[in-house]
C-alpha positions as CSV (number, residue, x, y, z in Angstrom):
1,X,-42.3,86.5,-145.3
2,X,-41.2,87.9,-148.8
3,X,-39.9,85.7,-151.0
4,X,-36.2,86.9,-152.6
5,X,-37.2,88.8,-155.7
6,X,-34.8,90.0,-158.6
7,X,-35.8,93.1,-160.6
8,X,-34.8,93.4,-164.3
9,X,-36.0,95.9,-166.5
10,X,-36.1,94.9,-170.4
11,X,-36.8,97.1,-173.3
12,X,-39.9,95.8,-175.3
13,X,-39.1,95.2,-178.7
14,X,-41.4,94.7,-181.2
15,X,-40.1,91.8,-184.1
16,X,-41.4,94.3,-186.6
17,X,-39.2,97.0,-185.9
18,X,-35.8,96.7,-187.5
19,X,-32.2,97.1,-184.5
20,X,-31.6,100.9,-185.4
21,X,-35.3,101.6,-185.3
22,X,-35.9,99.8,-181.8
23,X,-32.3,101.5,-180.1
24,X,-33.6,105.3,-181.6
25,X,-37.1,104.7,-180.2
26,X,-38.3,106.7,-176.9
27,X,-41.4,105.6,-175.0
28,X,-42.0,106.3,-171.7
29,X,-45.3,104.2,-171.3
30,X,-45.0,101.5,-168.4
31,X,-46.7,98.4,-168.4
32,X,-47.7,96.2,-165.2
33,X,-45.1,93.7,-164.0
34,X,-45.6,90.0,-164.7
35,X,-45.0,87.0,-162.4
36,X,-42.7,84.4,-163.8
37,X,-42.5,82.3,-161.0
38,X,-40.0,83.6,-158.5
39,X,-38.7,86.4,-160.7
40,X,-40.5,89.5,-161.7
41,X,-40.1,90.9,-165.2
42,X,-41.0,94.7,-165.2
43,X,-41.5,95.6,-169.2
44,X,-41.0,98.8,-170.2
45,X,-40.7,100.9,-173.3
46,X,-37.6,102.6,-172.5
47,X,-35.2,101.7,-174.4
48,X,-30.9,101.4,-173.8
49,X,-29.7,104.4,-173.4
50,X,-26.9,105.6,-175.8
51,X,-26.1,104.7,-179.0
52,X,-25.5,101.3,-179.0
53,X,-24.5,98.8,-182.0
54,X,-26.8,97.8,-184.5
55,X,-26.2,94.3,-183.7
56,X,-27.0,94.3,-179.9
57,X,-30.3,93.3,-180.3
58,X,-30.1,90.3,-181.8
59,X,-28.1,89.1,-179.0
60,X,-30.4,90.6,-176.0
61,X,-33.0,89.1,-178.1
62,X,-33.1,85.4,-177.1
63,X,-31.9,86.2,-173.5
64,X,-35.5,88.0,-173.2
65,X,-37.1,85.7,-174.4
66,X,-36.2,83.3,-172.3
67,X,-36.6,85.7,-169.3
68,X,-40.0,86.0,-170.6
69,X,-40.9,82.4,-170.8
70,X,-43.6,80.9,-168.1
71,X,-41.5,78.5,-166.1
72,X,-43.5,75.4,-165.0
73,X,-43.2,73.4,-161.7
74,X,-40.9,75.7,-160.1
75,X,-42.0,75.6,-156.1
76,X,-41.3,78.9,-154.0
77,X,-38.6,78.2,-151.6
78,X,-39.0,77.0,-148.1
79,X,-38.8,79.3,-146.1
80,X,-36.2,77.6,-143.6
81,X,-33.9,77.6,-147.1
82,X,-34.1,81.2,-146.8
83,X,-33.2,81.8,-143.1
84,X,-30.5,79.6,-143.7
85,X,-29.3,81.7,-146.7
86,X,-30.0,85.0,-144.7
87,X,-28.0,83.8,-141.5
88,X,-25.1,82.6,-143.9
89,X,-25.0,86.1,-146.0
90,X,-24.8,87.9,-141.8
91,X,-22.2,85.1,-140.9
92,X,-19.8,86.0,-143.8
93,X,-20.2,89.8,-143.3
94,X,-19.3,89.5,-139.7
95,X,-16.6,87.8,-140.5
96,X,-15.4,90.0,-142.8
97,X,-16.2,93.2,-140.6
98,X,-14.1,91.4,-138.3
99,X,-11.3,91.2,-140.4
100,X,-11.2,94.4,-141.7
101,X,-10.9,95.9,-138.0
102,X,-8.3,93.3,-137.0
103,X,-6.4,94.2,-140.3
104,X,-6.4,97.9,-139.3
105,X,-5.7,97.7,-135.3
106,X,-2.6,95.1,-136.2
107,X,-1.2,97.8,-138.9
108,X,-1.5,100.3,-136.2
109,X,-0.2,98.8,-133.8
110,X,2.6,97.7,-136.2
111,X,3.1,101.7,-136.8
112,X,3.4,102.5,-132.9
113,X,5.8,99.4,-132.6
114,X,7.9,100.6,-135.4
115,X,8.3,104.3,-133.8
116,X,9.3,102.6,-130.6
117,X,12.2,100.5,-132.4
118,X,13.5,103.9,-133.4
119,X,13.4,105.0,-130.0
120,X,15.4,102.2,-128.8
121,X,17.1,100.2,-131.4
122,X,19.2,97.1,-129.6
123,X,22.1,95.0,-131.1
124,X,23.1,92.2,-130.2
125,X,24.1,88.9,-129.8
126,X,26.5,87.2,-132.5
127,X,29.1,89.7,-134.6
128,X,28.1,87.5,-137.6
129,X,26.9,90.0,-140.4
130,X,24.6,86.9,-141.4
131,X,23.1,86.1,-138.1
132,X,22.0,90.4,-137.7
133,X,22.7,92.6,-140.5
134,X,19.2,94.6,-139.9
135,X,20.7,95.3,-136.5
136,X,23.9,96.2,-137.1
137,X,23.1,98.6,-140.1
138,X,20.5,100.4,-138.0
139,X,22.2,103.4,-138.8
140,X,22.5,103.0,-142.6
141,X,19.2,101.6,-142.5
142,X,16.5,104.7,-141.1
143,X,15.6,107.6,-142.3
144,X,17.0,110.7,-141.1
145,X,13.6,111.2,-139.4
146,X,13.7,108.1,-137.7
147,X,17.2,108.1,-136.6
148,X,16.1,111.8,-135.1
149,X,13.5,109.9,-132.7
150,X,16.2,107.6,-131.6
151,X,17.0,107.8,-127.4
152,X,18.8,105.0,-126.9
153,X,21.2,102.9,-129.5
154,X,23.2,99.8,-129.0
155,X,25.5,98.4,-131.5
156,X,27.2,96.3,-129.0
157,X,29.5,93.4,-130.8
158,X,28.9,94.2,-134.5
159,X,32.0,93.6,-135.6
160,X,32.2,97.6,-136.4
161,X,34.9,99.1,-138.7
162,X,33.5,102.4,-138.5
163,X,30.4,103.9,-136.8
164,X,27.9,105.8,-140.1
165,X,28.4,109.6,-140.9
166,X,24.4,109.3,-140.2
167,X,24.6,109.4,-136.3
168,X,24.9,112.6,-136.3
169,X,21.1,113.2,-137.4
170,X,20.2,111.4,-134.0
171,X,20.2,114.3,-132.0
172,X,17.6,113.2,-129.7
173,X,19.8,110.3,-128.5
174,X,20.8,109.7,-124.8
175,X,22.4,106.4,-124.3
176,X,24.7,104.9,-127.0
177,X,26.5,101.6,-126.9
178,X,29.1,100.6,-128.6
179,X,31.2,98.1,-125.9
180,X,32.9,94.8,-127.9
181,X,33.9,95.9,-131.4
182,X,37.7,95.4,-132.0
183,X,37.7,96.7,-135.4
184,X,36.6,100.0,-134.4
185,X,39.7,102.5,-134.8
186,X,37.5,105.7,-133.6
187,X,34.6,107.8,-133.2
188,X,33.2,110.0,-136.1
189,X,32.8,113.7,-135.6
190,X,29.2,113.4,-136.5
191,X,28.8,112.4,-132.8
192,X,29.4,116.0,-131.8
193,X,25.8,116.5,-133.5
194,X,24.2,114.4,-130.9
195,X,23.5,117.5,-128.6
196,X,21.3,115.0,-126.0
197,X,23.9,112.2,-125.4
198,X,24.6,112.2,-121.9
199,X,26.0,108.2,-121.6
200,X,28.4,106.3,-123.7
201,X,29.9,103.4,-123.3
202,X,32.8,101.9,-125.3
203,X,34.5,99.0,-123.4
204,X,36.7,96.2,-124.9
205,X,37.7,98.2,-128.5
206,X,41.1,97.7,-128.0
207,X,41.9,99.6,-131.7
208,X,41.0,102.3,-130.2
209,X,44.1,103.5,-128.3
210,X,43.5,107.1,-127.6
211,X,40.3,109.3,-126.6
212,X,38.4,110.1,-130.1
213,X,39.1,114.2,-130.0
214,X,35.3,114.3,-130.4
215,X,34.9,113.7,-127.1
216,X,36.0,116.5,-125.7
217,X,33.6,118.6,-127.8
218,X,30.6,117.2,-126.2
219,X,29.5,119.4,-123.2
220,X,26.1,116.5,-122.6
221,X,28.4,113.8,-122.4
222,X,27.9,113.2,-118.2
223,X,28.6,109.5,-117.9
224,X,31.9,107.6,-119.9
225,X,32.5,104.3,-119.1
226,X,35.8,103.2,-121.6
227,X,37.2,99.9,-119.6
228,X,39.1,97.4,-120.9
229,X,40.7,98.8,-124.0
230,X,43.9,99.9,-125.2
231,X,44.2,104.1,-123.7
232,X,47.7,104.5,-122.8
233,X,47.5,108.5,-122.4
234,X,44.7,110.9,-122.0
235,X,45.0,114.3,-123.3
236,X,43.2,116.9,-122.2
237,X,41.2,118.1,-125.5
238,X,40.0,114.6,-125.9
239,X,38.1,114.8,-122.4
240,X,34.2,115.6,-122.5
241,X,34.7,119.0,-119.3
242,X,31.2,117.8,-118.1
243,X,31.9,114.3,-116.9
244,X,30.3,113.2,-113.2
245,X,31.6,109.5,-113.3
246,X,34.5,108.3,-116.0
247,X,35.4,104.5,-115.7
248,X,38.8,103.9,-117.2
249,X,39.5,100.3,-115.4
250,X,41.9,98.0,-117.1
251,X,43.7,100.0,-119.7
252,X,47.1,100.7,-120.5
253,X,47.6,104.2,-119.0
254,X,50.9,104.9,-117.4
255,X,50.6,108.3,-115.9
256,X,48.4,111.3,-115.4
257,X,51.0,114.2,-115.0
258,X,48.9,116.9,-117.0
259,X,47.0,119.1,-114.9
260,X,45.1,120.4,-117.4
261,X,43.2,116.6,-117.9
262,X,42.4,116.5,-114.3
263,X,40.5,120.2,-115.1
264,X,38.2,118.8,-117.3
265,X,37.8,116.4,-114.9
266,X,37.1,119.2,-112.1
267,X,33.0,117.6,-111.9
268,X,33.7,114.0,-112.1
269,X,32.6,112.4,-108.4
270,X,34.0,108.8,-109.2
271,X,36.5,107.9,-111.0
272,X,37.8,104.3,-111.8
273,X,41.2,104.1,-112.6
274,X,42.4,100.1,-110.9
275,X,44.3,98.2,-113.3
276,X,46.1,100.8,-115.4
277,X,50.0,100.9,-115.4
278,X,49.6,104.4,-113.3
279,X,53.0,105.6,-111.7
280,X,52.3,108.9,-111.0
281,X,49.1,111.4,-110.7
282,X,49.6,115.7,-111.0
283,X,49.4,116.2,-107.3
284,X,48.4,120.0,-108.4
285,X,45.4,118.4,-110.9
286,X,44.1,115.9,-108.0
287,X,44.0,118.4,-105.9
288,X,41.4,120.4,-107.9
289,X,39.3,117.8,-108.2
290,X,36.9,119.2,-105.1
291,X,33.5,117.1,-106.5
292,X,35.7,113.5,-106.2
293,X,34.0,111.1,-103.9
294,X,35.2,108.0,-105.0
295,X,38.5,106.6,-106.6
296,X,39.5,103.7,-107.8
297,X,43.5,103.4,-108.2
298,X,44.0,99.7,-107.2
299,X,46.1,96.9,-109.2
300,X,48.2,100.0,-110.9
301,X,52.0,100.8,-109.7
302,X,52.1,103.9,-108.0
303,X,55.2,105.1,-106.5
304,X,53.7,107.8,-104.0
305,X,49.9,108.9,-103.3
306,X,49.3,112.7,-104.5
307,X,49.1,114.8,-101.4
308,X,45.7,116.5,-102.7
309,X,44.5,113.3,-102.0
310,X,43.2,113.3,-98.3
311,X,42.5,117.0,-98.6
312,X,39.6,116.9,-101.0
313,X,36.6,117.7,-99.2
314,X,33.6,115.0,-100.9
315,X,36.2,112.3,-100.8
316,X,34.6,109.3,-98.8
317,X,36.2,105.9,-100.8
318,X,39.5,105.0,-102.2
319,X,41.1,102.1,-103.1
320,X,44.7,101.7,-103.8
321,X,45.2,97.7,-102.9
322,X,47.7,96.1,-105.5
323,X,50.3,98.7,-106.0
324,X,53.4,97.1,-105.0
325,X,55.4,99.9,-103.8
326,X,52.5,100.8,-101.6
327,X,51.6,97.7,-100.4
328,X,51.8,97.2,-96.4
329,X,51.0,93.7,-95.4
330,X,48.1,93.7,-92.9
331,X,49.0,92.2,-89.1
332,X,47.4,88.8,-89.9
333,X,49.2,88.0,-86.6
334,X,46.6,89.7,-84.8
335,X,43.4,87.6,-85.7
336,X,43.1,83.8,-85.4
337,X,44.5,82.1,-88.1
338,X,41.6,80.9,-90.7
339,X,42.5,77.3,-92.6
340,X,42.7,76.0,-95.8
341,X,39.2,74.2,-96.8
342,X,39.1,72.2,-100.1
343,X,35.8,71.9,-102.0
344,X,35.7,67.9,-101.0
345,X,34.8,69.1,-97.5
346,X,31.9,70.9,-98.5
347,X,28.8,69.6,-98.2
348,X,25.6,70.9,-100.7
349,X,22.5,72.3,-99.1
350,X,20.3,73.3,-102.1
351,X,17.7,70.9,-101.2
352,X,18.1,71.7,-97.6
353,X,17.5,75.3,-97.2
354,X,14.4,77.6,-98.4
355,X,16.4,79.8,-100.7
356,X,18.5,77.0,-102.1
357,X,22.4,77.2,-102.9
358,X,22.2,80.8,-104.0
359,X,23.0,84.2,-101.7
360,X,23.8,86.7,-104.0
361,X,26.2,88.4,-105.9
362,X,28.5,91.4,-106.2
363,X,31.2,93.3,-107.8
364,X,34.3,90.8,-106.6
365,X,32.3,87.6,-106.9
366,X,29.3,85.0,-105.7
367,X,27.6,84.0,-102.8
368,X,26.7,80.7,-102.3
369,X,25.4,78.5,-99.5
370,X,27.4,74.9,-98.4
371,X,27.6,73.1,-95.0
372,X,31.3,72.4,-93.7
373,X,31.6,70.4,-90.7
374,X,28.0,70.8,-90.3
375,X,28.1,73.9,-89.9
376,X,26.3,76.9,-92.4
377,X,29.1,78.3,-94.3
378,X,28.6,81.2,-96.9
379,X,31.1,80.6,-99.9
380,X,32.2,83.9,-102.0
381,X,33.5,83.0,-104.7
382,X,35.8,85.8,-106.1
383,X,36.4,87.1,-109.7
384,X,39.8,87.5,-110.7
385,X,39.5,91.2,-111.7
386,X,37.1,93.8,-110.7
387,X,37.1,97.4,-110.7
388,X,37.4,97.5,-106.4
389,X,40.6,95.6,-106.9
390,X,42.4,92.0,-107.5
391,X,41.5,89.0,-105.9
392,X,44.6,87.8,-104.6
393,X,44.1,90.9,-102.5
394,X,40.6,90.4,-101.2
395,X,42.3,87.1,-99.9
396,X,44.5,88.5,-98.1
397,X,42.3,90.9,-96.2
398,X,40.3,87.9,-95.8
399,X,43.3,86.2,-94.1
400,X,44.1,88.7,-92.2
401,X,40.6,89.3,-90.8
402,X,40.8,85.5,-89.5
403,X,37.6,83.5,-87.8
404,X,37.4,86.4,-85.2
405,X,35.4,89.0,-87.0
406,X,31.5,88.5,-86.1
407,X,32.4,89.2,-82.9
408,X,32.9,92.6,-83.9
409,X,30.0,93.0,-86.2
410,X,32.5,91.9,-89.6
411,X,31.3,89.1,-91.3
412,X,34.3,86.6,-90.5
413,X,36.3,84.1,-92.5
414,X,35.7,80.7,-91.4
415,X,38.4,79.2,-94.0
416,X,39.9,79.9,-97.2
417,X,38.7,78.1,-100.3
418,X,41.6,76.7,-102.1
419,X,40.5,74.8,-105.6
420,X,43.7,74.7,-107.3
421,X,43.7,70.8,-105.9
422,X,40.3,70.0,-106.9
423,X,39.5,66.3,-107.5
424,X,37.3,64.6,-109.1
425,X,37.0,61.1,-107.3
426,X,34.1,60.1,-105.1
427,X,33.1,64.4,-105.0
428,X,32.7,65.4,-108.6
429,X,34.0,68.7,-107.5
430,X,36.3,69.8,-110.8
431,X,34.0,72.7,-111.2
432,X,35.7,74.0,-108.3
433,X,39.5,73.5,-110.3
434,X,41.3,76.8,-110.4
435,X,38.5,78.4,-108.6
436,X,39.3,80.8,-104.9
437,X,37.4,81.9,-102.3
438,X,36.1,82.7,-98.7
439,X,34.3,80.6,-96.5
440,X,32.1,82.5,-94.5
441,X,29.6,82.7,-91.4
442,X,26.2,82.5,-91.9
443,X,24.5,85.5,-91.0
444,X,21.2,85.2,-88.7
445,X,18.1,84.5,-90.5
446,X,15.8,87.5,-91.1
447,X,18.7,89.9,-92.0
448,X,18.6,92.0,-95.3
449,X,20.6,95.2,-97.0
450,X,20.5,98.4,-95.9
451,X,20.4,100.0,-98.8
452,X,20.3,99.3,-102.8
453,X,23.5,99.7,-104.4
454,X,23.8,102.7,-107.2
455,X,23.3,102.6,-110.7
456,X,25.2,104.5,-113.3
457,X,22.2,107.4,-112.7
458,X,22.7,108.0,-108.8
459,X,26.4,107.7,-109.5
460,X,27.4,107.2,-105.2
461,X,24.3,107.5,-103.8
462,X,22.7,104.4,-102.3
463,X,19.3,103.8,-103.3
464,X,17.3,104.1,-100.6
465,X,13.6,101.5,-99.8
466,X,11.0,104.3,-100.6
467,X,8.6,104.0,-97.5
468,X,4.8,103.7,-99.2
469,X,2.8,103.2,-95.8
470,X,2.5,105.2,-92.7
471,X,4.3,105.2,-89.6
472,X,4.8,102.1,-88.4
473,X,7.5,102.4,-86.0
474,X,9.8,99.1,-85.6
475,X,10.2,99.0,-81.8
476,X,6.2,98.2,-81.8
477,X,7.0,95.0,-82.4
478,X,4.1,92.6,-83.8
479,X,6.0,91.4,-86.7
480,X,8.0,88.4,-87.4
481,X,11.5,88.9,-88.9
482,X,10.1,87.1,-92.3
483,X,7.3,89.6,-92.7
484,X,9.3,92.5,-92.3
485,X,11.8,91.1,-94.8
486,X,9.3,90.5,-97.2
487,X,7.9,94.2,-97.1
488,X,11.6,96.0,-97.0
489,X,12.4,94.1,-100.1
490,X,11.0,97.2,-102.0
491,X,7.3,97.3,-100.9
492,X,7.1,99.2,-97.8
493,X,9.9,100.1,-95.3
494,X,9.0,101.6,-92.0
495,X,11.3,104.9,-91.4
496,X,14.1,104.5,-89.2
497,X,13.3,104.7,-85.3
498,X,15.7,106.1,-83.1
499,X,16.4,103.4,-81.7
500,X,16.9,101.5,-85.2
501,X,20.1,104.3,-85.7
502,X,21.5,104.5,-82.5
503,X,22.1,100.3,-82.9
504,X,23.6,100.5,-86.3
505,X,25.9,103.4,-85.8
506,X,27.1,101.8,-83.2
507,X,27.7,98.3,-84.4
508,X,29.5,100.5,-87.4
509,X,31.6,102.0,-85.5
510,X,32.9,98.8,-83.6
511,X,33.3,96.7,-87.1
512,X,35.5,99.9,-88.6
513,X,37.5,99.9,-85.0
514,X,38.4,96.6,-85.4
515,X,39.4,96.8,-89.0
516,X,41.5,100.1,-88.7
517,X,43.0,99.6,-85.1
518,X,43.0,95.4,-85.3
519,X,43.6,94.6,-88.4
520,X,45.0,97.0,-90.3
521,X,42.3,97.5,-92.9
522,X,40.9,100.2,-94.4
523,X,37.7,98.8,-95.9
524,X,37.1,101.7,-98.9
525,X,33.6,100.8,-99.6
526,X,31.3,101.8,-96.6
527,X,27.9,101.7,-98.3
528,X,24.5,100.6,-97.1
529,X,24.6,97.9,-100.0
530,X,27.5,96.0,-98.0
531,X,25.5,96.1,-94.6
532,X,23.3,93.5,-93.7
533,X,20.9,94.8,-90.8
534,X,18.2,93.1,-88.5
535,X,15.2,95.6,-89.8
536,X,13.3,95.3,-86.4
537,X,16.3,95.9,-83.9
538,X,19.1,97.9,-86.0
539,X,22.3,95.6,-85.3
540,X,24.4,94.7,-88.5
541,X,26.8,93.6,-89.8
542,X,29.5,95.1,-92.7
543,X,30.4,92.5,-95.2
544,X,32.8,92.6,-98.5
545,X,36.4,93.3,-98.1
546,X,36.8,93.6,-102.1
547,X,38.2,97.2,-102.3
548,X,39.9,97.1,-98.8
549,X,43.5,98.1,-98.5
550,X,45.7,97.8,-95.6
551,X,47.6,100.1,-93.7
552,X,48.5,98.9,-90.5
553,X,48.4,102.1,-89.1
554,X,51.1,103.6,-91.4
555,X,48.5,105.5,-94.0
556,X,44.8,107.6,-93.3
């Protein structure tokens, strides 16, 4: 092996020559190299090039001498020193090879995460301006350029005054949130610039008590939701004339008599209107209204429903529970009676059953599992305000259906869950203080929901399983009601057999017979997210009386 050499070339100098004479001179004559141990000293007469100072020499002088020197006793190297030394020298450029393409892929990736944050930029959490202020001056913050990649923005509880001027250069922007800012008085102008924003929502800004006139400048906007805040009229310039579904639950509105608002209103298909102050509707602007499939017009005060009303031809579910001057008590008379259970009385099953204490949840309130007289109860518990309609109303329905309801395919009312008495001693039940509900039946295992219920997208469509395997018809049989709930549950659902449809229409039809002619219910929320269905035979039952109404025969 080689041994590690170091090549120097040094100028001969001769003593007798003088600095200026030596640094002029030009020789090209070469003379062999000499061995100095481990270091090879190649003389040559060329001198440095350039002019250099008279007084270098004397300095380069003793260094070449010494270079020049014999040195004695030095041994060559071993050669395991110099493997050593060569696997050290590959070790450290790896290393730094390695780091140098680490450095680069984290920088880009740091670029590509950075164009994503302007494509969806997400605020939230606490309104302190300490705790966030990067996310709640997103729009102060980016470029023009950036803010123009922007599709979704959320500057939900930021404590806003006043949204930035700079909005408007986010004209590829689709979903913008604003929901939780009390401070905030209005919406710019700039928003009008925003050409691609098809959903806003701007709940719970209750210094906002009229539509921005923006709005109704904005032929993208498809989707409004504006709940909870302080809107006590609507006017019809202020209304975006593209709108498919406009939620407008709890405000302060106390009429609707323009026409001309329900016009640019003419494409909305649901509309939320429950706990307003609503009197009276335009009966000529409801009328016109022919895309309307769904209305909510519960906990208001109507004095008289708008003739249009049952003659619009999409118009599948309404809701007008908790208007006093409508109300019609439902013949409660007619089912069995259902008692008053306290929470004492219920028995915890979550280490008794598979899928513990929890059932679900929906609009009007939470499903949970207990055992009451050892028997398998369902408990809803119900929220005091929801878009369908009131609570107190949902128990009343409730009431009224009684114990006798599963034997007409209506999940029934074993009891009614009073925790206004709740005590504390040998139960630990005060979590249940203040707290109302419905004690339920059980439904038989193996049953799951016909359908997915719809987002703010599919509007009032259900969202349907997507079958992803063949035919597999269900009357074939071969499969336990387990394994066919664990393939509906969005991984394969068979289609629907004959057979499967002829069963659930028909156990449909019996549950609404009983509510309408029975009863006196009119449930207002036929969907296939509120029917539970046995996926290899078709029978079901309808569940959730949260936006029924009662007629008792006196109303449609």
């Amino acid at each position: 092996k080689p041994q590690i050499s170091h090549a120097m070339t040094i100028s001969r100098r001769s003593s007798k020559q003088d600095d200026a004479g030596l640094l002029n001179r030009r020789n090209d004559q070469d003379v062999s190299p000499v061995n100095r141990g481990n270091i090879i000293v190649r003389h040559s007469a060329r001198p440095f090039a350039g002019e250099a100072a008279p007084g270098c020499a004397r300095y380069l002088r003793p260094l070449t001498a010494n270079l020049a020197r014999p040195k004695e006793n030095v041994p060559p190297r071993p050669l395991k020193n110099v493997k050593a030394s060569q696997s050290r020298h590959r070790l450290f450029f790896s290393s730094l090879c390695t780091a140098v393409i680490f450095l680069i892929l984290f920088f880009e990736r740091q670029d590509r995460g950075l164009h994503r944050t302007h494509r969806s930029i997400r605020v939230d959490g606490s309104i302190s301006n300490d705790a966030m202020p990067s996310r709640c001056r997103t729009l102060s913050a980016l470029s023009p350029s950036q803010l123009g990649r922007m599709e979704s923005l959320n500057l939900k509880s930021c404590n806003l005054t006043s949204i930035p001027a700079s909005i408007g250069h986010a004209s590829e922007l689709r979903h913008l949130e604003v929901s939780d800012n009390p401070r905030l008085t209005t919406l710019p102008p700039e928003l009008e610039r925003c050409s691609s924003l098809s959903v806003l929502f701007s709940s719970s800004n209750p210094g906002i008590q009229s539509m921005p006139p923006v709005l109704g400048r904005m032929a993208s906007l498809t989707r409004l939701g504006w709940r909870s805040g302080s809107l006590e009229t609507l006017e019809a310039e202020s209304m975006p004339p593209n709108l498919v579904h406009l939620i407008l639950t709890a405000n302060r509105i106390s009429e609707i008599d323009d026409a001309r608002v329900f016009e640019r209103m003419r494409h909305v298909r649901k509309l939320m209107l429950s706990h307003n102050r609503i009197k009276s509707l335009s009966a000529v602007g409801v009328g016109a209204m022919k895309d309307l499939e769904l209305i909510r017009l519960g906990g208001n005060d109507l004095e008289s429903i708008p003739e249009g009303l049952w003659s619009l031809p999409k118009l599948a579910w309404v809701t007008l529970s908790g208007n006093p001057r409508l109300e019609v008590e439902p013949s409660s008379q007619r089912g069995k009676a259902a008692p008053v259970i306290q929470p004492l009385d219920l028995v915890s099953v979550e280490d008794q059953v598979e899928n513990k204490a929890y059932l679900g949840q929906g609009a009007s309130g939470t499903v949970i599992a207990r055992k009451w007289n050892g028997k398998d109860v369902a408990i809803k518990i119900i929220h005091g305000v929801t878009s369908d309609g009131r609570a107190e109303d949902e128990l009343k329905a409730y009431e009224a259906l009684g114990v006798g309801g599963m034997d007409h395919r209506v999940v029934g009312c074993v009891g009614l869950l009073d925790g206004t008495r709740a005590r504390s001693e040998n139960g630990g039940d005060t979590h249940w203080r203040g707290r109302k509900g419905v004690v339920m039946d059980r439904l038989p295992p193996g049953m799951v929901d016909l359908a997915l219920p719809p987002t703010i997208e599919e509007v009032t469509v259900d969202r349907w399983w997507n079958s992803k395997i063949e035919h597999n018809s269900l009357d074939a049989g071969g499969s336990s009601p387990d394994e066919v709930d664990s393939k509906w549950n969005g991984v394969a659902r068979p289609p629907f057999s004959s057979t499967f449809v002829l069963f659930a229409l028909r156990d449909l039809v019996a549950a609404l017979l009983y509510l309408h002619k029975t009863i006196g219910l009119i449930h207002g929320d036929i969907y296939g997210h509120n029917i539970k269905v046995n996926p290899l035979t078709g029978h079901l039952y309808l569940l959730d009386l949260g936006a029924s109404w009662a007629t008792n025969g006196s109303q449609p």
